[in-house]
mmJSON file of the N, C-alpha and C atoms, coordinates in Angstrom:
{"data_MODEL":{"atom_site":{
"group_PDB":["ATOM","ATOM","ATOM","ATOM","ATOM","ATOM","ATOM","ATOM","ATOM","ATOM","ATOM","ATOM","ATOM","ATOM","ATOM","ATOM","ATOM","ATOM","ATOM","ATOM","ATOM","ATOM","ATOM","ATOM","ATOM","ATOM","ATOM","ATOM","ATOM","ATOM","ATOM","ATOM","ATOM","ATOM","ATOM","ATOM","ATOM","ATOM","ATOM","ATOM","ATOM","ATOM","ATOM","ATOM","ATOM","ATOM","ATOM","ATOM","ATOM","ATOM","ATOM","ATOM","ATOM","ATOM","ATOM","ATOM","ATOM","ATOM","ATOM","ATOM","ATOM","ATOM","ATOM","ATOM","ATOM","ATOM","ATOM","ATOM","ATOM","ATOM","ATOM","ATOM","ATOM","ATOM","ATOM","ATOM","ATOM","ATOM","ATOM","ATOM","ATOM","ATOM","ATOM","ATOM","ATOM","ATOM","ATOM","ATOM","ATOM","ATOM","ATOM","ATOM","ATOM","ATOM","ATOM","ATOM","ATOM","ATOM","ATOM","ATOM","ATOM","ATOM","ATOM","ATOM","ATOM","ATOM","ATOM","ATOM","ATOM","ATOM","ATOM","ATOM","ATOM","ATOM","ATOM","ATOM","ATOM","ATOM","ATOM","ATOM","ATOM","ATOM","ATOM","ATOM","ATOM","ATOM","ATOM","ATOM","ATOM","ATOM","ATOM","ATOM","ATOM","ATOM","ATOM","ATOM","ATOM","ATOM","ATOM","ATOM","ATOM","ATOM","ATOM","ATOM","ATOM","ATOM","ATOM","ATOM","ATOM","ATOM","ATOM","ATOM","ATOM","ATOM","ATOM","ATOM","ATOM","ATOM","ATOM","ATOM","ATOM","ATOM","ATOM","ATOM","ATOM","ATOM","ATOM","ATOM","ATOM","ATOM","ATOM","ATOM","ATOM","ATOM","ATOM","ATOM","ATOM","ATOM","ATOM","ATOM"],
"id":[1,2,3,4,5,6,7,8,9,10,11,12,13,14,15,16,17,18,19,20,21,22,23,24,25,26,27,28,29,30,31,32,33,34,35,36,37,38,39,40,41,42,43,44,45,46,47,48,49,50,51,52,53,54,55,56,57,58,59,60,61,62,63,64,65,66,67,68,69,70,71,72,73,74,75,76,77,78,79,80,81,82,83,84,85,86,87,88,89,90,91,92,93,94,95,96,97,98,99,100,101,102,103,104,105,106,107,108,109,110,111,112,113,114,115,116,117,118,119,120,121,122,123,124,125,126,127,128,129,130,131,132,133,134,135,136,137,138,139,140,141,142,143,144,145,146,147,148,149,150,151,152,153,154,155,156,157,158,159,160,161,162,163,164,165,166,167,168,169,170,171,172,173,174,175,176,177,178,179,180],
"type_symbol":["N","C","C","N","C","C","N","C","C","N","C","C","N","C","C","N","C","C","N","C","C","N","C","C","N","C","C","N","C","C","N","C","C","N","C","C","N","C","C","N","C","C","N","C","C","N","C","C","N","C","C","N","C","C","N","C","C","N","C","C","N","C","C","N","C","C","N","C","C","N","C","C","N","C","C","N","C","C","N","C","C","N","C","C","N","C","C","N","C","C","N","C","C","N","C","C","N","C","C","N","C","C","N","C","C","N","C","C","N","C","C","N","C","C","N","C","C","N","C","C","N","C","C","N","C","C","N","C","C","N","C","C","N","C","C","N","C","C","N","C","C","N","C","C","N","C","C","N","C","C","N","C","C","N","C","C","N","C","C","N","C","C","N","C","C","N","C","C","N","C","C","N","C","C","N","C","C","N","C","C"],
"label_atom_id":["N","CA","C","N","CA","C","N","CA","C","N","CA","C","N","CA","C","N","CA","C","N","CA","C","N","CA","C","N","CA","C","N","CA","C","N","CA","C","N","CA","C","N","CA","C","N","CA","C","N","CA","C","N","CA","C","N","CA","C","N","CA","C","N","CA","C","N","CA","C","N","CA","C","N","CA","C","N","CA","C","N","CA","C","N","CA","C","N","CA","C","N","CA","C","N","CA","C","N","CA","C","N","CA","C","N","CA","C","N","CA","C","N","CA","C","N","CA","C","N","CA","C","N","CA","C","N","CA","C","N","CA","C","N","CA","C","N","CA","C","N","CA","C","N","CA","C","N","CA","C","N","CA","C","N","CA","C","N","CA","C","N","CA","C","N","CA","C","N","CA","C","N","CA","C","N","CA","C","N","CA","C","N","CA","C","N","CA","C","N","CA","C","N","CA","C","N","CA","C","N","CA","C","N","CA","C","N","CA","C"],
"label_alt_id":[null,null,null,null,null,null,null,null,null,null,null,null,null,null,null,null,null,null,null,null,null,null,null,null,null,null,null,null,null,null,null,null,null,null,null,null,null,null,null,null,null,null,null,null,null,null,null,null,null,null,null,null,null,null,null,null,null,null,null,null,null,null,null,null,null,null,null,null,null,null,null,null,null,null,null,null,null,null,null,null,null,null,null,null,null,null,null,null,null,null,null,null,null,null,null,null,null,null,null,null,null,null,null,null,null,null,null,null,null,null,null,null,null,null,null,null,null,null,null,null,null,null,null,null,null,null,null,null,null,null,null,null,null,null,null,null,null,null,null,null,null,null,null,null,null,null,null,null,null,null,null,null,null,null,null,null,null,null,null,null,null,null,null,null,null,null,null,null,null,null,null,null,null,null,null,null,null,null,null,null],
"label_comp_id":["UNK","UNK","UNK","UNK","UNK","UNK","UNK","UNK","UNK","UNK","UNK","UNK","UNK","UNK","UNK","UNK","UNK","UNK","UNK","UNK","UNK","UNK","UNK","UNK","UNK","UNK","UNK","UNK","UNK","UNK","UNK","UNK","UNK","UNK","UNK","UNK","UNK","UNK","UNK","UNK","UNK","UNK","UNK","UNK","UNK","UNK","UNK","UNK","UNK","UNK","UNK","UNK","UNK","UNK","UNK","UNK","UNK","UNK","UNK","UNK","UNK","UNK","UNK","UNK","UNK","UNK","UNK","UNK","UNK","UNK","UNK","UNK","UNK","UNK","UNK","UNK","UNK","UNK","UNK","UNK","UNK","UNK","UNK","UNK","UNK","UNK","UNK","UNK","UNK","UNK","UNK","UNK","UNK","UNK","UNK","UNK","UNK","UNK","UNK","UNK","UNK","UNK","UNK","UNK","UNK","UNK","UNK","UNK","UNK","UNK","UNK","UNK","UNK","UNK","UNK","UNK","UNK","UNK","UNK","UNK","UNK","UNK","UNK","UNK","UNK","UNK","UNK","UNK","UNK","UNK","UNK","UNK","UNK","UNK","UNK","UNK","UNK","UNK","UNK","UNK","UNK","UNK","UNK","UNK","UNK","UNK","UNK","UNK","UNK","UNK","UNK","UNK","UNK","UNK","UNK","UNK","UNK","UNK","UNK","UNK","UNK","UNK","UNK","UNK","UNK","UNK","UNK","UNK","UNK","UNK","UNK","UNK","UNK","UNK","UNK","UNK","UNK","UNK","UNK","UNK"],
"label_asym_id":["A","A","A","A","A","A","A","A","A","A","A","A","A","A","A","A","A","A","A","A","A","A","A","A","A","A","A","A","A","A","A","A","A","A","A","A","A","A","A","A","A","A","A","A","A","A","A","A","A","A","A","A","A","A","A","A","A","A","A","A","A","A","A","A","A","A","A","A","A","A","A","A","A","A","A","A","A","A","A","A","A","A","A","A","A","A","A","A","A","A","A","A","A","A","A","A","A","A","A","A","A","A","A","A","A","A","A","A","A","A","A","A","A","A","A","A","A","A","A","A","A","A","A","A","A","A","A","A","A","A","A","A","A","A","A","A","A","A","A","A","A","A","A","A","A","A","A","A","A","A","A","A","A","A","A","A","A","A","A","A","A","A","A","A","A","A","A","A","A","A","A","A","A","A","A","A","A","A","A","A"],
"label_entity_id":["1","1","1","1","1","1","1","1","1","1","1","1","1","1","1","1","1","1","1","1","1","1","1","1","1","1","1","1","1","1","1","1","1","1","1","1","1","1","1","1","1","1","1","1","1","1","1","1","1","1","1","1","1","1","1","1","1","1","1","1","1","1","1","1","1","1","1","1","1","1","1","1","1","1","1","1","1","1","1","1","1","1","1","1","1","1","1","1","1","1","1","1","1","1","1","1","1","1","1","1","1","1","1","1","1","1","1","1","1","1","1","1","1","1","1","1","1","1","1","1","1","1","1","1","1","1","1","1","1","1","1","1","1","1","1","1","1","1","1","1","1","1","1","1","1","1","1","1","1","1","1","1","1","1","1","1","1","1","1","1","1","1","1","1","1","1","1","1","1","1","1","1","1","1","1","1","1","1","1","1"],
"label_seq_id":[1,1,1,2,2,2,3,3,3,4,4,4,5,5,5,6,6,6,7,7,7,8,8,8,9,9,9,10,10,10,11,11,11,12,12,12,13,13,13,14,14,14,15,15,15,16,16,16,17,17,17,18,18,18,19,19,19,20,20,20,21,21,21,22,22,22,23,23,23,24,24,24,25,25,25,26,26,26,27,27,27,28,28,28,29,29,29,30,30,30,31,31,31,32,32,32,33,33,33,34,34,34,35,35,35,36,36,36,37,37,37,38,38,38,39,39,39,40,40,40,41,41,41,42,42,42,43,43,43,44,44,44,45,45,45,46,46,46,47,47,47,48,48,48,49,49,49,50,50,50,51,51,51,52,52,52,53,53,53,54,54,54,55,55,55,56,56,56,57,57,57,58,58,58,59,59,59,60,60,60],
"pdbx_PDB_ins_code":[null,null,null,null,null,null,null,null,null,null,null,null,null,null,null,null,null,null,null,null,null,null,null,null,null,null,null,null,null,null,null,null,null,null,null,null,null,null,null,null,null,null,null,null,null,null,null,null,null,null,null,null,null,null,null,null,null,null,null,null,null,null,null,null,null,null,null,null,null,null,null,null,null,null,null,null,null,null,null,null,null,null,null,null,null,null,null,null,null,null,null,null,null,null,null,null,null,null,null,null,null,null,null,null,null,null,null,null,null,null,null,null,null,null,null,null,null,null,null,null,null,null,null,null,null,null,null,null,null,null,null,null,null,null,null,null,null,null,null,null,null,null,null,null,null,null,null,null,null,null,null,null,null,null,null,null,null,null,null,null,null,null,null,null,null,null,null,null,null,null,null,null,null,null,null,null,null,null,null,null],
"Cartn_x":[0.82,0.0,0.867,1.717,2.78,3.383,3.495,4.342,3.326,1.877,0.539,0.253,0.856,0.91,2.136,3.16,3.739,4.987,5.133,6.434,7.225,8.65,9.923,10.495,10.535,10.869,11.682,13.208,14.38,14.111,12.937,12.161,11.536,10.958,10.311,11.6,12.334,13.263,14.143,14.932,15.393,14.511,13.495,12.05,12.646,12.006,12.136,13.56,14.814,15.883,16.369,15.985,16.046,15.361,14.116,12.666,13.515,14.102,14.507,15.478,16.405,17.495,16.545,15.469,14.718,13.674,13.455,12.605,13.793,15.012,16.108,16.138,16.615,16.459,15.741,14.262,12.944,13.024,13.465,13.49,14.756,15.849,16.566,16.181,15.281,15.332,14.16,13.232,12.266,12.785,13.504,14.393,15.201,15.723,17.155,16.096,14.616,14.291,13.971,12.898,12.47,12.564,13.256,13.453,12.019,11.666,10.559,9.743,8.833,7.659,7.288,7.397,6.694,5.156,4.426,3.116,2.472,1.971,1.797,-0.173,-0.395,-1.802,-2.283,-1.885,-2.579,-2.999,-2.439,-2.938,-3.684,-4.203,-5.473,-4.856,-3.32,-2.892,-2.516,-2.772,-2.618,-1.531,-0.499,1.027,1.638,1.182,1.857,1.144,0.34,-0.444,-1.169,-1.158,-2.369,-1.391,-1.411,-1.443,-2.542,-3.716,-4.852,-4.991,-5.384,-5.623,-7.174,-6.787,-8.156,-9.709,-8.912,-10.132,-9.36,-10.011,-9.412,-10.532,-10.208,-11.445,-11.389,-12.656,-13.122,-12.487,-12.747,-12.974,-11.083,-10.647,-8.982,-8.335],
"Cartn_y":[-1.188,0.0,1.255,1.142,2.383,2.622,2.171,2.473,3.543,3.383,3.919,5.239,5.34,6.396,7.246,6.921,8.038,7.57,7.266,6.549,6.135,6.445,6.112,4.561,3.559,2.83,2.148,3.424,3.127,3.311,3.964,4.108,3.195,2.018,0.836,-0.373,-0.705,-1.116,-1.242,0.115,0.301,-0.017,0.521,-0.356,-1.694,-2.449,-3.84,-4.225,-3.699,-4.543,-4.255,-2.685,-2.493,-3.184,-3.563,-4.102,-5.239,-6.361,-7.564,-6.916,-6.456,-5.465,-4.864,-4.307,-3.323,-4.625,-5.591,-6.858,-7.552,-7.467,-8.468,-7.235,-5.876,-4.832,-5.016,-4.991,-5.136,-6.275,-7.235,-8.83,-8.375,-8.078,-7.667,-6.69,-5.697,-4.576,-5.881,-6.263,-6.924,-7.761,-8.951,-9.815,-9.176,-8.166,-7.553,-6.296,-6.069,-5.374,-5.837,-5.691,-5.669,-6.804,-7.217,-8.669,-9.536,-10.981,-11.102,-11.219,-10.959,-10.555,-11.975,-12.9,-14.217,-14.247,-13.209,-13.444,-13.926,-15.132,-15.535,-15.5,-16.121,-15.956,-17.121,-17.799,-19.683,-18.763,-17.713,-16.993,-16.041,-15.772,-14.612,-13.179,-13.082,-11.967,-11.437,-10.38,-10.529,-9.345,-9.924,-8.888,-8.097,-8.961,-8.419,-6.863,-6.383,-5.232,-4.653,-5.16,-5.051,-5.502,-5.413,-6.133,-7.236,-7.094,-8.356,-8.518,-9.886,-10.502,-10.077,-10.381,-9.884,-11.026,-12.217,-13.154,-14.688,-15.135,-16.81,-17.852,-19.097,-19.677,-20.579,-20.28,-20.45,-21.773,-22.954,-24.378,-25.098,-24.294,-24.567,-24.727],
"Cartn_z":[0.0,0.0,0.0,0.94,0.977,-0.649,-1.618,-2.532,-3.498,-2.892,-3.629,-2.908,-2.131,-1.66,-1.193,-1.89,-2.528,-1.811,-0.415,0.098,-0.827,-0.845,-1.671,-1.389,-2.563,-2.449,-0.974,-1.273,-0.577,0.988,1.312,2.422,3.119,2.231,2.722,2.859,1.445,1.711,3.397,3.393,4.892,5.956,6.297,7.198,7.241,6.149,6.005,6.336,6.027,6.269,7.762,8.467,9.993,11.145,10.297,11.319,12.297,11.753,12.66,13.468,13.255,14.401,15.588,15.426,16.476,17.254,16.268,17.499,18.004,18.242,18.64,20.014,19.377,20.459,21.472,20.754,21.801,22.893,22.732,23.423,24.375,23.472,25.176,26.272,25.538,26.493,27.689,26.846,27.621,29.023,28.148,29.342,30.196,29.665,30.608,31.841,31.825,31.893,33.857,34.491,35.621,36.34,37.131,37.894,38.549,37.827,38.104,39.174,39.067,40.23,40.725,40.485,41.049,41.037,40.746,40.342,38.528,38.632,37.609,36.82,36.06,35.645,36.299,37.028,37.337,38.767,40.014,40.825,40.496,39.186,38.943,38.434,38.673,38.311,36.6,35.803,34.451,34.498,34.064,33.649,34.837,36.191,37.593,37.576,37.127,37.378,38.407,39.897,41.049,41.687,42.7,44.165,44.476,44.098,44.444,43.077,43.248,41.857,41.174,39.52,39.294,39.475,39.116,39.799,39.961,40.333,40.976,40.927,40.731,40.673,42.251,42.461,43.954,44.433,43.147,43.292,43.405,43.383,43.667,44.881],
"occupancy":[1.0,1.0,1.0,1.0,1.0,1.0,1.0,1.0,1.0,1.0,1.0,1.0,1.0,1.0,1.0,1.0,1.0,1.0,1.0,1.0,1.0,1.0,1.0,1.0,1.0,1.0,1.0,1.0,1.0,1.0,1.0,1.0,1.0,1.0,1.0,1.0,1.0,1.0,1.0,1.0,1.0,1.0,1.0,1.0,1.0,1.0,1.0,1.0,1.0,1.0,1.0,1.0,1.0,1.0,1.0,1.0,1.0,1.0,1.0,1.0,1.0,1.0,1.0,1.0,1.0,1.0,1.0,1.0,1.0,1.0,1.0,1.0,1.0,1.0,1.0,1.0,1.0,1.0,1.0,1.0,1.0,1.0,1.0,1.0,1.0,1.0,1.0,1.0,1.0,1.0,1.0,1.0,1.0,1.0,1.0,1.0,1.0,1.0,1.0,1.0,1.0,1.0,1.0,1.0,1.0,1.0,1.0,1.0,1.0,1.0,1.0,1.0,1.0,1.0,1.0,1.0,1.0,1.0,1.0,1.0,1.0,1.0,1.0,1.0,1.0,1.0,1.0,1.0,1.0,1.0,1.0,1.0,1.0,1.0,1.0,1.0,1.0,1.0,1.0,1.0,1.0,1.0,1.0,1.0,1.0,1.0,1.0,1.0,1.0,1.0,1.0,1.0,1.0,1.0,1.0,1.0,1.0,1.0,1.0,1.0,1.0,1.0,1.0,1.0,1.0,1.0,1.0,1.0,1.0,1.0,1.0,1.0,1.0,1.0,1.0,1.0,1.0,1.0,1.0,1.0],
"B_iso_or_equiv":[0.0,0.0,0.0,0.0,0.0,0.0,0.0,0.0,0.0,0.0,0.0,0.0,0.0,0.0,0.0,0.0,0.0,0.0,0.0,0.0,0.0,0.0,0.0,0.0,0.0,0.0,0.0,0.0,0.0,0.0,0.0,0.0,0.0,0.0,0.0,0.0,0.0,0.0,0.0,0.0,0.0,0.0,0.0,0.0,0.0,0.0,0.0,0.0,0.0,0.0,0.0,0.0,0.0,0.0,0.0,0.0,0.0,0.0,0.0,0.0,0.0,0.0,0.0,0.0,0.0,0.0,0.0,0.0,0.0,0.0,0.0,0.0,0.0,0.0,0.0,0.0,0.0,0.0,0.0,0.0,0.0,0.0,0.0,0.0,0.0,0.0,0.0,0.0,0.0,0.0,0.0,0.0,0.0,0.0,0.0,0.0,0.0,0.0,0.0,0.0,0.0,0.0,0.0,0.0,0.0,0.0,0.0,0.0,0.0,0.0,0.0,0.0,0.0,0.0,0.0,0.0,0.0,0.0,0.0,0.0,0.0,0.0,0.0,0.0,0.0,0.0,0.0,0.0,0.0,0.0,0.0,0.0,0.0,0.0,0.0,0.0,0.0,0.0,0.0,0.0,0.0,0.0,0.0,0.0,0.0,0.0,0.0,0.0,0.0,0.0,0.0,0.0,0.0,0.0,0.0,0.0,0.0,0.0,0.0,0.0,0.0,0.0,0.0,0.0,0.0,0.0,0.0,0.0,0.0,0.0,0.0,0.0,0.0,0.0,0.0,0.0,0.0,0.0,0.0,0.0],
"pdbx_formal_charge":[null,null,null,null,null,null,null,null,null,null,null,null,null,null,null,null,null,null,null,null,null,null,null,null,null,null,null,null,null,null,null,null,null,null,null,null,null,null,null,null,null,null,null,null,null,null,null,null,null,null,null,null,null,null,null,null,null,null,null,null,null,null,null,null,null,null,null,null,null,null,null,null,null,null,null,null,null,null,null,null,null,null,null,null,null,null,null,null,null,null,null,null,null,null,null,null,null,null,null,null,null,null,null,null,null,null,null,null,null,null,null,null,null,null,null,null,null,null,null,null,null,null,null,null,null,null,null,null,null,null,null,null,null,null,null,null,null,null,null,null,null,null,null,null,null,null,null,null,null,null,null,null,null,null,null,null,null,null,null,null,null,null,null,null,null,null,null,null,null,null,null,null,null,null,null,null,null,null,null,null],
"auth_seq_id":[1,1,1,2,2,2,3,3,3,4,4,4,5,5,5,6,6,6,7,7,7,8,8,8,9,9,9,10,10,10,11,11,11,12,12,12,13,13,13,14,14,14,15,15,15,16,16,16,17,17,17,18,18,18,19,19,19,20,20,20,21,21,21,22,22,22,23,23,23,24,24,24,25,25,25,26,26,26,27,27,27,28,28,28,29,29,29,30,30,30,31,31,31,32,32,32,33,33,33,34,34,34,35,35,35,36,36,36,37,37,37,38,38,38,39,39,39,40,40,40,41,41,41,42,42,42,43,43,43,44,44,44,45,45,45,46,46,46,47,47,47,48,48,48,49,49,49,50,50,50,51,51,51,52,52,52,53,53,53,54,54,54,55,55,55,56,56,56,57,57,57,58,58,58,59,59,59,60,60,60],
"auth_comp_id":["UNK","UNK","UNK","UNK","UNK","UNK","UNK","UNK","UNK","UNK","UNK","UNK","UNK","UNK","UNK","UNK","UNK","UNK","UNK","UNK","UNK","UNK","UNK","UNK","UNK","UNK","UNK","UNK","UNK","UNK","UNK","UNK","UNK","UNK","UNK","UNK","UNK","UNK","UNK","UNK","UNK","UNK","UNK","UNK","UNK","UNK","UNK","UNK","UNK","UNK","UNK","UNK","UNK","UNK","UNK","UNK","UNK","UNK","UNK","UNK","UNK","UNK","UNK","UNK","UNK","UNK","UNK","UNK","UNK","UNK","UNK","UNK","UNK","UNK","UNK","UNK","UNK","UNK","UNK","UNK","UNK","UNK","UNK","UNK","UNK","UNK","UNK","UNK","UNK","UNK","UNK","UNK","UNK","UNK","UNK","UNK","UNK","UNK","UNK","UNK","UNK","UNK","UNK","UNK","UNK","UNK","UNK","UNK","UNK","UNK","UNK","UNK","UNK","UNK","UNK","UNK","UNK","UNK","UNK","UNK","UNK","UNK","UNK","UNK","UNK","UNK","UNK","UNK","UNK","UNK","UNK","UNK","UNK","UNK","UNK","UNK","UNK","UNK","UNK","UNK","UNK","UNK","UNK","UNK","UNK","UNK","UNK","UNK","UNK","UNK","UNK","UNK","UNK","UNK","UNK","UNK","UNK","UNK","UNK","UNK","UNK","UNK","UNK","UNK","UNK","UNK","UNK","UNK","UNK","UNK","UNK","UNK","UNK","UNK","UNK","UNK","UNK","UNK","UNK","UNK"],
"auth_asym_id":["A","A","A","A","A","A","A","A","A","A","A","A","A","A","A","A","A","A","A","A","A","A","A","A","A","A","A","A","A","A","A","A","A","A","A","A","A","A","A","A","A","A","A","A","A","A","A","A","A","A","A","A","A","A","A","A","A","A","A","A","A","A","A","A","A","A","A","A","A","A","A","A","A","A","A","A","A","A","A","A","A","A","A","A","A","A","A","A","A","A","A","A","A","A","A","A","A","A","A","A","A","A","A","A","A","A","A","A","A","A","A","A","A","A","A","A","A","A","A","A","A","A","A","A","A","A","A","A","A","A","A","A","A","A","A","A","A","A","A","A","A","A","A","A","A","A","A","A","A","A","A","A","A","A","A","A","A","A","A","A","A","A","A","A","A","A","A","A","A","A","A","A","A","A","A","A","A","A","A","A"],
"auth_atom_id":["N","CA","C","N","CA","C","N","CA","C","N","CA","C","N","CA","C","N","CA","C","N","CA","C","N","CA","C","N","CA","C","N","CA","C","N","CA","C","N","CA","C","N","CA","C","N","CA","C","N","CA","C","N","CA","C","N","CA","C","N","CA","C","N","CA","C","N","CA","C","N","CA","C","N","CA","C","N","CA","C","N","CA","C","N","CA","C","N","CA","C","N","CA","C","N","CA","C","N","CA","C","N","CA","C","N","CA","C","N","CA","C","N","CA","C","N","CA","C","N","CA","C","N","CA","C","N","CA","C","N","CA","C","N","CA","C","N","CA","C","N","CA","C","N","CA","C","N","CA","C","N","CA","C","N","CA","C","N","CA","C","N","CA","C","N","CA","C","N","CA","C","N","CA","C","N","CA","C","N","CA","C","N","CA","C","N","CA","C","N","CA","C","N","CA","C","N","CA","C","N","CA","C","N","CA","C","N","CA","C"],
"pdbx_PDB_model_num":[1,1,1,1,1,1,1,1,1,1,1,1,1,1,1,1,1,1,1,1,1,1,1,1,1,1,1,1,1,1,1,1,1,1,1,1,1,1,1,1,1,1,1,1,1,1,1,1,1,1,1,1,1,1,1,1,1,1,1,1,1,1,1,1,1,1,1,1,1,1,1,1,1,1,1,1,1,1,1,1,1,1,1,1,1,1,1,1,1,1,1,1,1,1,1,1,1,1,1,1,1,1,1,1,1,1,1,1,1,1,1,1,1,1,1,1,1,1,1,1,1,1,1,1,1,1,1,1,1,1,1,1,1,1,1,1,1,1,1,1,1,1,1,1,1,1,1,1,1,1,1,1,1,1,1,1,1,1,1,1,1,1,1,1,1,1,1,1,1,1,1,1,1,1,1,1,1,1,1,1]
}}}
C-alpha cells in the first residue's frame, strides 16, 4: 500500500531490512528489563499489574 501512496521505495526497503534489528532490540530490552515478580496468571494476576488478583477460581 505504501508504494501507492507516494512513500519512496528506498524508504520501505530500509524499514524492512532495519525491522529484525529493532525486534532483537525489543526482546533484550524486555528480558534484561524488571526482575521477576513471582506473580503468575494460574494466581489470577494478568502482567503483575495489582497487588490483588483480578479473579481466581473459587474451586482450587
Amino acid at each position: 500500500m505504501s508504494p501507492h501512496i507516494g512513500i519512496p521505495s528506498w524508504i520501505i526497503g530500509t524499514a524492512y531490512l532495519i525491522s529484525p534489528f529493532l525486534v532483537v532490540w525489543m526482546v533484550i530490552s524486555i528480558l534484561k528489563g524488571e526482575a521477576y515478580s513471582g506473580k503468575t496468571f494460574d494466581k489470577g494476576y494478568f502482567y503483575a499489574d495489582g497487588n490483588a488478583p483480578k479473579s481466581i477460581d473459587a474451586d482450587k
